[in-house]
N, C-alpha and C positions, 0 to 999 in steps of 0.2 A: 699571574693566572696559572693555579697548577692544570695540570692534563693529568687524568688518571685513565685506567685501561680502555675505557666505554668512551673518552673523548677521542684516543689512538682509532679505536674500532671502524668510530663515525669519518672520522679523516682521512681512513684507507679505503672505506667503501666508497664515498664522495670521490675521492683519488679516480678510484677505476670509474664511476660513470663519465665522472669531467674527460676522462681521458674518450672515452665512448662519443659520449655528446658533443665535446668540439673540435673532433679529430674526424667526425662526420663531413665539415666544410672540406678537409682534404681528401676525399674519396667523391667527391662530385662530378669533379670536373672527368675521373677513367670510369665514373660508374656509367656517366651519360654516353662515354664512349662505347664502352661493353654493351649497353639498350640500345645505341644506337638511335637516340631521342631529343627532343629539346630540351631548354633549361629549365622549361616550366617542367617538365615532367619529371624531372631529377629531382625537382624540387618539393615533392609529396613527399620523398624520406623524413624531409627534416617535419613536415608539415605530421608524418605518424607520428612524430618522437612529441610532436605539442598535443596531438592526439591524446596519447598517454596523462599528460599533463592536464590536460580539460576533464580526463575522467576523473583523476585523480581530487581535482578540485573541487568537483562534486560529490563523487563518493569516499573520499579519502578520511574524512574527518570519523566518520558514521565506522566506516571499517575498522580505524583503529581505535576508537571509541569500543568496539566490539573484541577484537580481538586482541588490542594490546599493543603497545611500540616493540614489542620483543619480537613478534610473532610476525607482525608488520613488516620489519625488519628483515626479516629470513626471507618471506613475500617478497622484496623486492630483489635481494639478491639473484634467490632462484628466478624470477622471471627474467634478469635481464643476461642471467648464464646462459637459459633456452635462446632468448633471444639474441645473443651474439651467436650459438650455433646455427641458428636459423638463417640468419643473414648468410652465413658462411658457405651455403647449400649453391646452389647455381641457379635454380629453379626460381622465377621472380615473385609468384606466388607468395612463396616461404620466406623469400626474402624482405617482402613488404610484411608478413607476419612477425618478423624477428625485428623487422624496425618498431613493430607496435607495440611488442614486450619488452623492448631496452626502454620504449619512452615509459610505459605503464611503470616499472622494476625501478626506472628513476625517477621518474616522476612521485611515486611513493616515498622513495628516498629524501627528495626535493620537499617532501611534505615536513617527513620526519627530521630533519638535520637543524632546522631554525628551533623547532619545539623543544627538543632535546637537549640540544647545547644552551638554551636557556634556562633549561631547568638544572642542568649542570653547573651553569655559569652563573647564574642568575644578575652580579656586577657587572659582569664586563658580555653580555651576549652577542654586540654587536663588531668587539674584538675577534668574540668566539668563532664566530657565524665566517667573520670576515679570515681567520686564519684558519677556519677551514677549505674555505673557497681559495686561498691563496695555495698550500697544498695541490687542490684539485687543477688548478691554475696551470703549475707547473708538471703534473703528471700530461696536462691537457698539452704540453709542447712538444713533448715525448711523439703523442700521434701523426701531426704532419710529416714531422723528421722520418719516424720510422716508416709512414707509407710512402714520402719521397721517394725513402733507403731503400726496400722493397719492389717500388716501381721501376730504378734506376736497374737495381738488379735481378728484373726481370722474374721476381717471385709472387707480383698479381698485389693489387692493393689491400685483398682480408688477411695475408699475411703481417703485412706489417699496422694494422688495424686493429685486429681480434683477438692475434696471441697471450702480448701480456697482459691486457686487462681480465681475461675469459683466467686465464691463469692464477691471478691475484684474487680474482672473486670467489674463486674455490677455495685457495687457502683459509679466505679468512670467512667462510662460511661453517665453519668448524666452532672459531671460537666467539663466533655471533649466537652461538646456542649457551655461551659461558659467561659471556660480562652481565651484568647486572646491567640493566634499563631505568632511569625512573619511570615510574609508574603513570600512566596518560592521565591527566585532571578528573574530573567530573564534571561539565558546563555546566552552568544554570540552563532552565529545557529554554527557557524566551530569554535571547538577547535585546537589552535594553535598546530603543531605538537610535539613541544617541549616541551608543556604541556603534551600531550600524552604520551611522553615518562616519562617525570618526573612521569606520575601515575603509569608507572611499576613498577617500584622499587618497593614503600611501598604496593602496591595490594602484591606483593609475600610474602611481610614480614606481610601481616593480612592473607595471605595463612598458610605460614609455623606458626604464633602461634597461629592461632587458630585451624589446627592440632591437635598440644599437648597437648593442651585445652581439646580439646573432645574425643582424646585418652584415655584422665586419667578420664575425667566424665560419659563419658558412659562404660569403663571393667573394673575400679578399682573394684568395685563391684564383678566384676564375678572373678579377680584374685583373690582377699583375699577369696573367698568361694573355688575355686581351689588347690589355694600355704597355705592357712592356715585353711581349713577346717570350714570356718566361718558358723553360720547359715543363713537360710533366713532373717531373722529378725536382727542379726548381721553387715553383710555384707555390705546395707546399711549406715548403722551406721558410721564404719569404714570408708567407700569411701568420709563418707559427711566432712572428716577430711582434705579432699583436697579443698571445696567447705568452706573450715572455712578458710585455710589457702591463699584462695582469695580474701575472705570477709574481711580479715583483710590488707593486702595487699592494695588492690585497697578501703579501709578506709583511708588509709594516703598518698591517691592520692597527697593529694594538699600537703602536707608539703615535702614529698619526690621530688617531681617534681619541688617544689623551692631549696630545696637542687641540684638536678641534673638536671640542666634545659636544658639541650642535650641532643640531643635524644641518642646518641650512648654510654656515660657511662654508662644512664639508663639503657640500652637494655641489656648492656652486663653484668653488676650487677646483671640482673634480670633470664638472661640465667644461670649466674655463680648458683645462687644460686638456680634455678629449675634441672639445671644438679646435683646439690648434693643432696637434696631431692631425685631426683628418683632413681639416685644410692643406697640410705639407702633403702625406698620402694622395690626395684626390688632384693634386696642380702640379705633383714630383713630374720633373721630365726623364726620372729614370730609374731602373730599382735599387739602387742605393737611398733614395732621397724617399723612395716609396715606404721602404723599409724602416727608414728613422718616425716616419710618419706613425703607421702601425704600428711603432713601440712607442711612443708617446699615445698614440689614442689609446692604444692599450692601458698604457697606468692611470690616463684619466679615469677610465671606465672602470676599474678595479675594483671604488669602493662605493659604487651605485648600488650593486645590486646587495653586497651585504647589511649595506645602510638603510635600504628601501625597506627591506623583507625582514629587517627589525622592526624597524618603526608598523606594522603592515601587524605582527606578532605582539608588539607591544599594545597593539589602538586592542584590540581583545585580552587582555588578562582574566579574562574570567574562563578563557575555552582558546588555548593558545591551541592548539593541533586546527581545530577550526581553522582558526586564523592563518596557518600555515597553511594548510589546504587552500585557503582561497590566495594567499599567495601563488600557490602552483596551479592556482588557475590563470591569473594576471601572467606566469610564465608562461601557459601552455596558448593561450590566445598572441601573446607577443611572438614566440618562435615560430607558432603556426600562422600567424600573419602576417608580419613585417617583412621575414626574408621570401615569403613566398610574392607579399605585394611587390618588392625588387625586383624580383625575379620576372614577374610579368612586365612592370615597367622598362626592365632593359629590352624586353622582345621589341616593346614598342617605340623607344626613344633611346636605345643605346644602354651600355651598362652607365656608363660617364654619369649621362642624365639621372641616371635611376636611384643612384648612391647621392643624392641630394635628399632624400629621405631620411639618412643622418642626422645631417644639421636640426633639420626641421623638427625630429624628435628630442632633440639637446635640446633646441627654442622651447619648446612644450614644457622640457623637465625643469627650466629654466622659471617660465612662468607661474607653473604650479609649484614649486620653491618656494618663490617670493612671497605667493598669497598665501598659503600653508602656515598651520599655527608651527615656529619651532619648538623641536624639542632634544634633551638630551640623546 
């Protein structure tokens, strides 16, 4: 699979929001401290960033049908540079503002990255898709470490949060005005109903993993400080063990995916092996065993989401940005749902209890597997 300049470009922006996005789970646990609030109410940040994500699902398609993937592209940038400055402010206001334009900024991104790299790729998209989210992966490990780092050494958690991503998005907003894009399709105006139908299926299946996804990235953090007493500065650390075990995962996108070129061995390989991880994780009596846990659920989960939200791209060939859009809808209801339903369930039954929602979503993706027509 070559990479030419325009796949680098997409891989570096991806790069910074991932870092953004799941570097979010580590800023929860001192953000709730600085409000001085419960967990539910911490838990609206991540619930803007799916905000973003729901608009984009319904307006996304239409926009850059209008204005272009190039143009599209710069739009997301710029919104999520404001929004990491926004965040950055002290004032909670602004701050809930800047969470709404990193989700909107990536969330458009989210749109654009499955479309794009298959029109790039057009053989291998879910190689593409999947080494780029491995990339983002591992920038994504970067953020717990450094707000750790920053927390231990007393420089406030948006230092070690917003620096280098707000940094890197400038840079490469420059030469976003320079790669060549391909050009967004044309849809036929009436999608066939049939077609319609085939996008349900995989929309549920980029529902239900990426659930699991941001169940484990945004409270792994706040369990291990809960079940094992971690510190501030620890807790992170530990949680980014799940964010390594992705990173490496969705790094052997392409060789795995020639090995299992179906989607349904894949998926279920990949549930098998995130259901054993969190098994370890959830029953560990201490953070060592916790941590092996979260790096194994981690690589199970690796190659869910770039598997899903091909197959999701694929069921519409005739208006793939559509389809990618409603992808980032399927995202923007999972991260605005699942970790916030957590989050209320631990107020009422414990964090322990609550993180049974996992499984439960493996079960689901497990099901819908099975009965699901495969395909490449």
């Amino acid at each position: 699979m070559s990479r030419g300049s325009a796949t680098w470009l997409l891989y570096a922006v991806l790069s910074c929001f991932g870092f953004l996005l799941n570097g979010l789970g580590a800023i929860l646990v001192p953000l709730q401290k600085d409000l001085r609030v419960g967990r539910d109410q911490v838990a609206f940040y991540p619930t803007l960033f799916a905000v973003g994500l729901l608009i984009v699902g319904v307006f996304g398609g239409l926009l850059v049908g209008r204005v272009g993937r190039a143009v599209a592209l710069r739009l997301s940038i710029g919104g999520m540079i404001a929004g990491g400055l926004l965040l950055a402010t002290s004032a909670q206001a602004l701050t809930l503002l800047g969470a709404l334009l990193i989700g909107v900024g990536g969330a458009l991104l989210i749109q654009l990255i499955p479309a794009l790299l298959s029109a790039l790729h057009p053989h291998a998209p879910a190689a593409a898709v999947g080494e780029a989210n491995g990339l983002a992966s591992a920038a994504s490990v970067l953020a717990p470490l450094m707000v750790g780092g920053a927390l231990a050494a007393g420089m406030g958690w948006r230092v070690g949060y917003l620096v280098v991503p707000l940094v890197m998005l400038v840079l490469v907003l420059v030469p976003a005005w320079r790669v060549p894009l391909p050009a967004a399709e044309v849809p036929a105006e009436d999608a066939p109903r049939a077609d319609v139908r085939r996008l349900i299926g995989p929309w549920v299946e980029v529902l239900f993993a990426v659930s699991v996804e941001f169940c484990m990235v945004f409270w792994a953090a706040s369990a291990v400080t809960e079940w094992h007493h971690a510190s501030d500065g620890l807790a992170p650390a530990e949680a980014s063990l799940f964010l390594v075990g992705m990173a490496t995962g969705r790094s052997l996108a392409v060789p795995v995916t020639r090995r299992l070129p179906r989607a349904r061995p894949l998926m279920l390989v990949c549930v098998a092996v995130a259901a054993a991880g969190f098994a370890v994780f959830w029953t560990a009596p201490d953070l060592l065993l916790a941590g092996a846990g979260l790096l194994v659920t981690g690589l199970g989960v690796a190659l869910l989401y770039p598997t899903t939200v091909s197959r999701t791209v694929a069921a519409w060939p005739h208006a793939p940005d559509r389809a990618a859009a409603r992808a980032a809808l399927a995202s923007g209801v999972a991260i605005g749902g699942a970790p916030f339903v957590l989050a209320r369930l631990a107020d009422l039954v414990g964090l322990r209890i609550a993180y049974l929602v996992v499984p439960l979503l493996l079960a689901a993706l497990v099901v819908r597997t099975l009965t699901a027509r495969d395909t490449p």
